[in-house]
LUMSEKOL-698711 format. One line per field, with one value per residue: residue number from 1; z, x, y of N, C-alpha, C in turn; residue in one letter. Coordinates in nm, 4 decimals. Each point is the difference from the previous one (the first is absolute). Layout:
num	c(NUM	...)
nw	c(Z	...)
nu	c(X	...)
nv	c(Y	...)
caw	c(Z	...)
cau	c(X	...)
cav	c(Y	...)
cw	c(Z	...)
cu	c(X	...)
cv	c(Y	...)
residuo	c(a	...)
***
This chain:
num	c(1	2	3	4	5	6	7	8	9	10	11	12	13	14	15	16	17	18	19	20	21	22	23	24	25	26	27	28	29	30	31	32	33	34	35	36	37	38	39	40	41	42	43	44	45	46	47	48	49	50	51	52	53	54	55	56	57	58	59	60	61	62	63	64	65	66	67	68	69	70	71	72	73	74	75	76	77	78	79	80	81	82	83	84	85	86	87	88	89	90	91	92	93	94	95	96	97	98	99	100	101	102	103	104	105	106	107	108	109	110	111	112	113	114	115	116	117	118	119	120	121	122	123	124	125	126	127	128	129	130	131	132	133	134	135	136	137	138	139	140	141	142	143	144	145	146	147	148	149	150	151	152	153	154	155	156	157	158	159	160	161	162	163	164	165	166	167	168)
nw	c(0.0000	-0.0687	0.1136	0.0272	0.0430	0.0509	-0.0122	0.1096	-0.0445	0.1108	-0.0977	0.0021	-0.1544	0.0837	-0.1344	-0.0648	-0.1173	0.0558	-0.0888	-0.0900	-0.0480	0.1096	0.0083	0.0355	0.0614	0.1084	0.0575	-0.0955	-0.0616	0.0540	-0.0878	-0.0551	-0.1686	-0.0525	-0.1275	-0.0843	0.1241	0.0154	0.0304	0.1451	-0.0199	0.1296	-0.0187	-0.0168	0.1311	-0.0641	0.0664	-0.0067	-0.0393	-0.0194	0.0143	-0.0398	-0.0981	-0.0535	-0.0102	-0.0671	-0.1068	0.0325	-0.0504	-0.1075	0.0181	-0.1344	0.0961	-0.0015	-0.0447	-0.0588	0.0064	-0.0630	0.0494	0.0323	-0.0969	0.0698	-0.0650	-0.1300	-0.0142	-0.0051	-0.0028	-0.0295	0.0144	0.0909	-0.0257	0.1329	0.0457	0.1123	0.0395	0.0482	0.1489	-0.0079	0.0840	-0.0887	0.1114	0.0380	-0.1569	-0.1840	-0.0648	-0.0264	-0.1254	-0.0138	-0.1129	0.0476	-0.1289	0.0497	0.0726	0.0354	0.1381	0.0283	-0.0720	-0.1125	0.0771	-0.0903	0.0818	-0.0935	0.0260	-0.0509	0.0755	-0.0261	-0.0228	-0.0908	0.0709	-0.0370	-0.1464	0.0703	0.0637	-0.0313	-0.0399	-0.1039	-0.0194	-0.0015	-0.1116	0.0869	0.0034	-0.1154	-0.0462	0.1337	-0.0510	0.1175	-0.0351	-0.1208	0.0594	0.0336	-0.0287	-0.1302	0.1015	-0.0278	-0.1172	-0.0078	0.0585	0.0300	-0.1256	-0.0200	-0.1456	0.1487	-0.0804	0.0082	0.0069	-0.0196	-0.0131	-0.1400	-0.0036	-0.1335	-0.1305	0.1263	0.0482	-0.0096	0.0329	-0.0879	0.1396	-0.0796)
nu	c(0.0850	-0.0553	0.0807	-0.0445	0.1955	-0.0538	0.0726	-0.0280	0.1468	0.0165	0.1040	0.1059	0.0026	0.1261	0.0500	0.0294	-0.0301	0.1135	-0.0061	0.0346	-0.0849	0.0126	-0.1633	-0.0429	-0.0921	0.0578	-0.1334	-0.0443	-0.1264	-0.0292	0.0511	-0.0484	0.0126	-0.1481	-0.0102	-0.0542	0.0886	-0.1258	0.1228	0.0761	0.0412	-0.0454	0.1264	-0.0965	0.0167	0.0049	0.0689	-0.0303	-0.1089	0.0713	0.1300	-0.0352	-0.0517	0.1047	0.0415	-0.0979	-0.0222	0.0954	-0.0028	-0.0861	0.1424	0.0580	0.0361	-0.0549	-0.0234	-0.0307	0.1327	0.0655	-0.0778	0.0932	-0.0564	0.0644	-0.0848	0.0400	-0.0938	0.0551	-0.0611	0.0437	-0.0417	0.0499	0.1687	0.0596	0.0599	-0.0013	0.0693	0.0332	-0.0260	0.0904	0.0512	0.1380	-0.0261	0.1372	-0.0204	-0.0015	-0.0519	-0.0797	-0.0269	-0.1085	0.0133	-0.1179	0.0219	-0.0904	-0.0937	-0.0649	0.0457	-0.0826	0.0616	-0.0965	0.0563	0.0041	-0.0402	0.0381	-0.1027	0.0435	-0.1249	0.0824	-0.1324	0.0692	0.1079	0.1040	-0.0259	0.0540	-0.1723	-0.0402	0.1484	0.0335	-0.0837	0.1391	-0.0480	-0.1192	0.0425	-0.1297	0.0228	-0.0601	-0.1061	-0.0838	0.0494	-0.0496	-0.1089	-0.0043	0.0327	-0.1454	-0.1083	0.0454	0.0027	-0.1084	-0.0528	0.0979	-0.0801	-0.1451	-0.0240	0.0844	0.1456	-0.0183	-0.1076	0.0384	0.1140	-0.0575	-0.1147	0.0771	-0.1274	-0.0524	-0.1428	-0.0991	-0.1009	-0.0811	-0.0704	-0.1247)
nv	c(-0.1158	0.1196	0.1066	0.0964	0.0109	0.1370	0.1053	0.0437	0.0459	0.0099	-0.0745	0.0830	-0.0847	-0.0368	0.0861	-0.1156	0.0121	-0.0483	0.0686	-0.1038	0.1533	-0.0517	0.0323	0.1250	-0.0811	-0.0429	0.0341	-0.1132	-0.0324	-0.1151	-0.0011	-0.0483	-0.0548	0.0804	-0.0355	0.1744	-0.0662	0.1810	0.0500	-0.0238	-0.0956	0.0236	-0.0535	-0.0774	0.0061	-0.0935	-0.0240	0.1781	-0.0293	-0.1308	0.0911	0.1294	-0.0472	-0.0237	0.1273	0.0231	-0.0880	-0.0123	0.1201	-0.0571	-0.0987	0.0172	-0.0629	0.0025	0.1607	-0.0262	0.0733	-0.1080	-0.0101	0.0564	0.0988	0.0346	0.1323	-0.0143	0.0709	0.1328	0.1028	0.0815	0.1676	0.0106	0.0278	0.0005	0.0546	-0.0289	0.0857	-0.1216	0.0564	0.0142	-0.0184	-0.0260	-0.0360	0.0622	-0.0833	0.0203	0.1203	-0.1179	0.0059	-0.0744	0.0926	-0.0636	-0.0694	0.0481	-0.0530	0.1338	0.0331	-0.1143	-0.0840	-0.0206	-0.1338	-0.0812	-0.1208	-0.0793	-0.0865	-0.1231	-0.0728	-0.0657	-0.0930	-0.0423	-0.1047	0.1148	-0.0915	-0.0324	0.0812	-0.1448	-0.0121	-0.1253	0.0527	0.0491	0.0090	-0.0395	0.1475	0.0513	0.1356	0.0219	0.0551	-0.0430	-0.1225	-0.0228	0.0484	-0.1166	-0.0938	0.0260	0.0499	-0.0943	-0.0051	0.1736	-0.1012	-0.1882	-0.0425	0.0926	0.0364	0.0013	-0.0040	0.1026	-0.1126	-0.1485	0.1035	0.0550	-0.0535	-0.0343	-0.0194	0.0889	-0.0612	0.0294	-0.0934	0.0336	-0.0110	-0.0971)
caw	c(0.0000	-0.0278	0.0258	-0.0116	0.1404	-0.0258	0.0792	-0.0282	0.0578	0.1150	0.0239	-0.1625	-0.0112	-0.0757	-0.0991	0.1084	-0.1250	-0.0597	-0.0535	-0.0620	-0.0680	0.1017	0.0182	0.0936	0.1307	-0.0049	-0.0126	-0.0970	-0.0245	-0.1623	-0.1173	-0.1280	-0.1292	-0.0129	-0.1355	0.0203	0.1106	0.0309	0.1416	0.0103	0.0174	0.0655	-0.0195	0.1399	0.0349	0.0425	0.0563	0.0893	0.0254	0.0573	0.1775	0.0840	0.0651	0.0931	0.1495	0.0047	0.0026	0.1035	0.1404	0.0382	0.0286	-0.1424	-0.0274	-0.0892	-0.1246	-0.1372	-0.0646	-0.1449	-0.0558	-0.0072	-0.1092	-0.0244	-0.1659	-0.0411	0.0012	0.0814	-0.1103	0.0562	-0.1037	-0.0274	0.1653	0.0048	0.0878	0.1259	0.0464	0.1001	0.0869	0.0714	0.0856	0.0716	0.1040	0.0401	-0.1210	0.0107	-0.0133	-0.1463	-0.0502	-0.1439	-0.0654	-0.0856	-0.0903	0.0883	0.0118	0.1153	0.1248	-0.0194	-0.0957	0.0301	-0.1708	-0.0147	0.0007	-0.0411	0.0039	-0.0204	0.1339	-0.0157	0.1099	0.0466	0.0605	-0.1431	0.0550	0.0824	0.0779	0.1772	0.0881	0.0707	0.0684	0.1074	-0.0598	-0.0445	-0.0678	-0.0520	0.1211	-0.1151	0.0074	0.1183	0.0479	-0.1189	0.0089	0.1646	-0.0605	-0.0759	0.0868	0.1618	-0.0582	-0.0392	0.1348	0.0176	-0.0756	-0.1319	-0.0813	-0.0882	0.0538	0.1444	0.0597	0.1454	0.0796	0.0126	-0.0422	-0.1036	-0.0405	0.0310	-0.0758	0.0203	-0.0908	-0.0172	-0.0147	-0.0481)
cau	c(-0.0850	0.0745	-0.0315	0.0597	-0.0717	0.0550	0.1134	0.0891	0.1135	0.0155	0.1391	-0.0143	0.0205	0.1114	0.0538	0.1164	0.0985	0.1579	-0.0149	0.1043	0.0411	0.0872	-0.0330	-0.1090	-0.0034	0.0844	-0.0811	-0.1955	-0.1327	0.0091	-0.1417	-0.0624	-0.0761	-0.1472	-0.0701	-0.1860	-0.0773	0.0665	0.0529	0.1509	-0.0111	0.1015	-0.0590	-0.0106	0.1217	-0.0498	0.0972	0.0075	-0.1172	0.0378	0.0318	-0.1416	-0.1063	0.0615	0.0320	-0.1587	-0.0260	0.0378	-0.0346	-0.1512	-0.0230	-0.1084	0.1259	-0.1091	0.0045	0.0836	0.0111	0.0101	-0.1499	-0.0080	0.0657	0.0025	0.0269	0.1474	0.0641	-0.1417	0.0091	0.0015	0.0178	0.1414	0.0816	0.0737	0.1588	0.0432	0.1373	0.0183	0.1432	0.0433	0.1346	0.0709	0.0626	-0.0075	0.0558	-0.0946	-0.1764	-0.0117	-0.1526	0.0042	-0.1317	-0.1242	-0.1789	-0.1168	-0.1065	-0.0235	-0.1112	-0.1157	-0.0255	-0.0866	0.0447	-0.0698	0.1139	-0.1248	0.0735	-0.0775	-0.0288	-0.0854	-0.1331	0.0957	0.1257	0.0683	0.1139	0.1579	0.0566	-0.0769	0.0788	-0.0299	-0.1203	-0.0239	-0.0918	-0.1084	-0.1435	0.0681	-0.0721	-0.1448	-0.0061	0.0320	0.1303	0.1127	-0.0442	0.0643	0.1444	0.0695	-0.0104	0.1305	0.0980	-0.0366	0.0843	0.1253	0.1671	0.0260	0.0362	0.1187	0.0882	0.0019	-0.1008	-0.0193	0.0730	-0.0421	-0.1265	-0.0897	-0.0878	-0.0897	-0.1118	-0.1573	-0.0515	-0.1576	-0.1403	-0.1188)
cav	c(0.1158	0.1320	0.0930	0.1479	0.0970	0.0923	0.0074	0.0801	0.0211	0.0614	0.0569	-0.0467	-0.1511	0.0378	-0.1218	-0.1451	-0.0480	0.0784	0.0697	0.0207	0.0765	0.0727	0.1307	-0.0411	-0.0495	-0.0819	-0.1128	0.0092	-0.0568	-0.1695	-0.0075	-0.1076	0.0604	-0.0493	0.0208	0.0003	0.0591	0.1103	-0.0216	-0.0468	-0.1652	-0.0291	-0.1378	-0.0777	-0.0662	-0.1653	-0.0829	0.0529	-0.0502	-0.1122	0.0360	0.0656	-0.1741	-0.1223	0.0743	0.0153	-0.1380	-0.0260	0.1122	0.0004	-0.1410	-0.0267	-0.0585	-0.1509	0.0473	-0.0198	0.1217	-0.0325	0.0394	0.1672	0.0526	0.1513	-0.0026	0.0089	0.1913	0.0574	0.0832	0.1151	0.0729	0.0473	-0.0150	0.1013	-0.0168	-0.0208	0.0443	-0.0227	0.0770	-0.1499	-0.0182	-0.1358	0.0043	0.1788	0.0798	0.1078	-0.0608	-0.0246	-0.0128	-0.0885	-0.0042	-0.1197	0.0164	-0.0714	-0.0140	0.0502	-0.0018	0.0302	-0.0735	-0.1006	-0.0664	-0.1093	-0.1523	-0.1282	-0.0798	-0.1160	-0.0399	-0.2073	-0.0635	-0.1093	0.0137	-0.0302	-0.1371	0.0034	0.1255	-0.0249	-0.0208	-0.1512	0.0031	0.0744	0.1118	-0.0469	0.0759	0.1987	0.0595	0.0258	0.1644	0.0753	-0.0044	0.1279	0.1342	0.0205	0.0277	0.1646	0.0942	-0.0500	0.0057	0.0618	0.1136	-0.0380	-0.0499	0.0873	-0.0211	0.0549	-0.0670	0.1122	0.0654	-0.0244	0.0598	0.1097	0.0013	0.0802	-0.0576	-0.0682	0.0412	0.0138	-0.0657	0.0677	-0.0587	0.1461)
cw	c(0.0000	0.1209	0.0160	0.1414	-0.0251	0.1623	0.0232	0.0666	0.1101	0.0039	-0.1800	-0.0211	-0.1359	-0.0923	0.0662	-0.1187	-0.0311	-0.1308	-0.0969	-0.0721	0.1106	-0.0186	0.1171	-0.0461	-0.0127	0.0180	-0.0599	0.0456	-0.1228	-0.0748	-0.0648	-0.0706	0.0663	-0.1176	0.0618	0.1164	0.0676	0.1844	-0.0365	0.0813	0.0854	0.0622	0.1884	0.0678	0.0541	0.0862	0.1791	0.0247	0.0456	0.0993	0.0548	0.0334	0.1174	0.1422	0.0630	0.1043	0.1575	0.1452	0.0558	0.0161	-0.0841	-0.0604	-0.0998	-0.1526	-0.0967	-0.0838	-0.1405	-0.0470	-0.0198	-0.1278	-0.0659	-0.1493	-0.0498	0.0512	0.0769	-0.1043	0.1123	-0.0774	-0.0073	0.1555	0.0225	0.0408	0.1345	0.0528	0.1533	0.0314	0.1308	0.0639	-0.0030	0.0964	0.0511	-0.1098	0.0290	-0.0140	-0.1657	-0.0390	-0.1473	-0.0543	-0.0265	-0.0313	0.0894	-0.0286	0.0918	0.0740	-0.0780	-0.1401	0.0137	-0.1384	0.0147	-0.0445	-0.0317	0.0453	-0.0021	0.1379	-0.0711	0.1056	0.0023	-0.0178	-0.1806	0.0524	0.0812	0.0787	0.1431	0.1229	0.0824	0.1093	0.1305	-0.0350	-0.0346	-0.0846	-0.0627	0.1099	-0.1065	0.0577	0.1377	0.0336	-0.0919	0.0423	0.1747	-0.0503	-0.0437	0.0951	0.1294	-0.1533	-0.0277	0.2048	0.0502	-0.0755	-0.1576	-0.1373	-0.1229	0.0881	0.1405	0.0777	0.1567	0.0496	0.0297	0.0022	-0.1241	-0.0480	0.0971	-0.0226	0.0819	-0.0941	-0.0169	-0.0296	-0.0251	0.0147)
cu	c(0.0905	-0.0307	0.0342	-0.0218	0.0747	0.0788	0.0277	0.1116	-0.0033	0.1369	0.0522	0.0874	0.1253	0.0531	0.1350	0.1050	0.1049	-0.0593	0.1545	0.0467	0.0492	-0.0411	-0.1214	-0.1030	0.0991	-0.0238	-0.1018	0.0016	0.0445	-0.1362	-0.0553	-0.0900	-0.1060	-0.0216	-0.1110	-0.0137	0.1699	0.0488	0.0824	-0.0378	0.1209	0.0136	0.0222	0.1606	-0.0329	0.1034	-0.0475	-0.1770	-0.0060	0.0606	-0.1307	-0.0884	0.0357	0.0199	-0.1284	-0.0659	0.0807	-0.0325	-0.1358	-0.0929	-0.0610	0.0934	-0.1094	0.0019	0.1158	-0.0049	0.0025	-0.1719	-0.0038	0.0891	0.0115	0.0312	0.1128	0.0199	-0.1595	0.0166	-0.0040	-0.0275	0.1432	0.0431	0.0493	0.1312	0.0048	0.1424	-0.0079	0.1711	0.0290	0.1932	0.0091	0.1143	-0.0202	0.0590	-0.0998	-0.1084	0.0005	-0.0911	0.0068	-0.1716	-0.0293	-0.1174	-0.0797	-0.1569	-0.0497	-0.0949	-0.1311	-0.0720	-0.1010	0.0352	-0.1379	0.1052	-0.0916	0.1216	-0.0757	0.0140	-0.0211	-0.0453	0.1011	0.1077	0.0660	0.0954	0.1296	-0.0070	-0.0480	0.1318	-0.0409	-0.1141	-0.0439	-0.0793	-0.0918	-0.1086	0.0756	-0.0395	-0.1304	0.0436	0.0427	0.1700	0.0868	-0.0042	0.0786	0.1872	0.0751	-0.0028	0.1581	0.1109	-0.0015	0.0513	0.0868	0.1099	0.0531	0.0286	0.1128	0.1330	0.0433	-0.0961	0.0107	0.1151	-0.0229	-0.1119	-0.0598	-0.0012	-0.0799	-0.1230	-0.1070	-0.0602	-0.1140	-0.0644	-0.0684	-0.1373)
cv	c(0.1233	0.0017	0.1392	0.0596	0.1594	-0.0196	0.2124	0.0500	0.0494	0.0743	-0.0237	-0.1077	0.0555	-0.1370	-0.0209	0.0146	0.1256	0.1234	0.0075	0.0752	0.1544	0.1400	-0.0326	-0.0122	-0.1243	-0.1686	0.0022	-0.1206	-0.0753	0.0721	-0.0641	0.1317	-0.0451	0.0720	0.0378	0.0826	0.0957	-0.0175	-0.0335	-0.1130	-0.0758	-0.1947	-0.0236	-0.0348	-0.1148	0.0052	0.0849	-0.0374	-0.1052	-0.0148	0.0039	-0.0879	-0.0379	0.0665	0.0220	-0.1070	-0.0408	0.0833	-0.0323	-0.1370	-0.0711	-0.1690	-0.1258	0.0711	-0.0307	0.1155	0.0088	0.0187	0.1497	0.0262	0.1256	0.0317	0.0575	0.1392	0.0577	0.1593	0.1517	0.0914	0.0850	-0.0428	0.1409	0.0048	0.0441	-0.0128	-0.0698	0.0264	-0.1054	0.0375	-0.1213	0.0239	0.0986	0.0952	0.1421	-0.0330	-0.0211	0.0168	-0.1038	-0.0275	-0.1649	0.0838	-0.0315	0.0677	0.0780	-0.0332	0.0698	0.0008	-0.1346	-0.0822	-0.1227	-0.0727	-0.1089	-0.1578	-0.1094	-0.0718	-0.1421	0.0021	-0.1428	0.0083	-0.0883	-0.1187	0.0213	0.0775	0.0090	-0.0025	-0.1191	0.0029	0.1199	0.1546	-0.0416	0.0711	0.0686	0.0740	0.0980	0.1701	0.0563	-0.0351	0.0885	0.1032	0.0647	0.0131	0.1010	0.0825	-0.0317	0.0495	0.1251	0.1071	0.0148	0.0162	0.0671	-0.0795	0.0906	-0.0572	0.0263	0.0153	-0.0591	0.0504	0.1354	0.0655	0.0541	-0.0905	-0.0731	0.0167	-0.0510	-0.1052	0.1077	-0.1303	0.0519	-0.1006)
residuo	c(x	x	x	x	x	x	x	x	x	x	x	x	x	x	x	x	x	x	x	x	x	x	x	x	x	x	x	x	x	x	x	x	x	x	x	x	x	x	x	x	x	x	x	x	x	x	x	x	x	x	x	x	x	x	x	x	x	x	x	x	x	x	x	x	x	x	x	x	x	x	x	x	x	x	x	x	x	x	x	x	x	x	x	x	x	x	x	x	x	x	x	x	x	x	x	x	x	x	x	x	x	x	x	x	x	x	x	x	x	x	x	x	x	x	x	x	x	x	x	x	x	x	x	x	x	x	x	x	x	x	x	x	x	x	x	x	x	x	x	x	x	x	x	x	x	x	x	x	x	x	x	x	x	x	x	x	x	x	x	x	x	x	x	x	x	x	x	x)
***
């Protein structure tokens, strides 16, 4: 089953990726093409959503869910980004600053993601994942991954990309 939850930023959600043409921002946003459709198409970070489950999933005693039923979609679409100068001391140097492309506080994105009603071959973890999880547990997760742990590389140290689910 689709589903669509909006989300909005509470803190803004900074890009992770080196920026190899060594101008600012020094960090962006993965992209993927979408033929047809207007925005900037920012692709999902599978690997940092799968932490998140899993850190989720564990905080809220969800240990029977089988996360592999969760599928977050390739990209999500924005209408533009902006740049965010985060200032930062290492050590007792000076003070630094390093532009990421980001997403501002208070932004409302929409995130879709495919929920299986069943558990995909190999992902029960030898039995010890007996279910998917149905709506109220996705929905409990995103909201523990949305206050704790942010969706940006910095968030559970620093708190940005964190977020608000909008229930409606």
């Amino acid at each position: 089953m689709l589903i669509t939850r909006d989300v909005k930023l509470l803190s803004p959600l900074l890009g992770a990726r080196l920026n190899t043409k060594g101008a600012q921002p020094r960090k962006e946003f993965d992209k993927v093409q979408v033929k047809g459709v207007e925005g900037v198409h920012i692709a999902t970070p599978l690997k940092r959503w799968t932490w998140a489950f899993l850190e989720a999933r564990d905080a809220l005693g969800l240990g029977d869910v089988a996360l592999t039923a969760i599928i977050p979609s390739r990209y999500y679409t924005v209408s533009k980004t902006s740049t965010y100068f985060r200032t930062y001391r290492r050590g007792g140097g000076p003070l630094e600053k390093e532009g990421f492309e980001s997403l501002p506080t208070g932004q409302v994105l929409k995130w879709e993601f495919t929920l299986s009603k069943h558990l995909p071959p190999g992902g029960d973890g030898n039995g010890r994942f007996s279910r998917p999880p149905d709506e109220d547990d996705f929905d409990a997760m995103l909201d523990h991954i949305g206050e704790h742990l942010g969706m940006s590389e910095w968030g559970h140290a620093y708190l940005y990309g964190r977020f608000k689910l909008n229930k409606t």
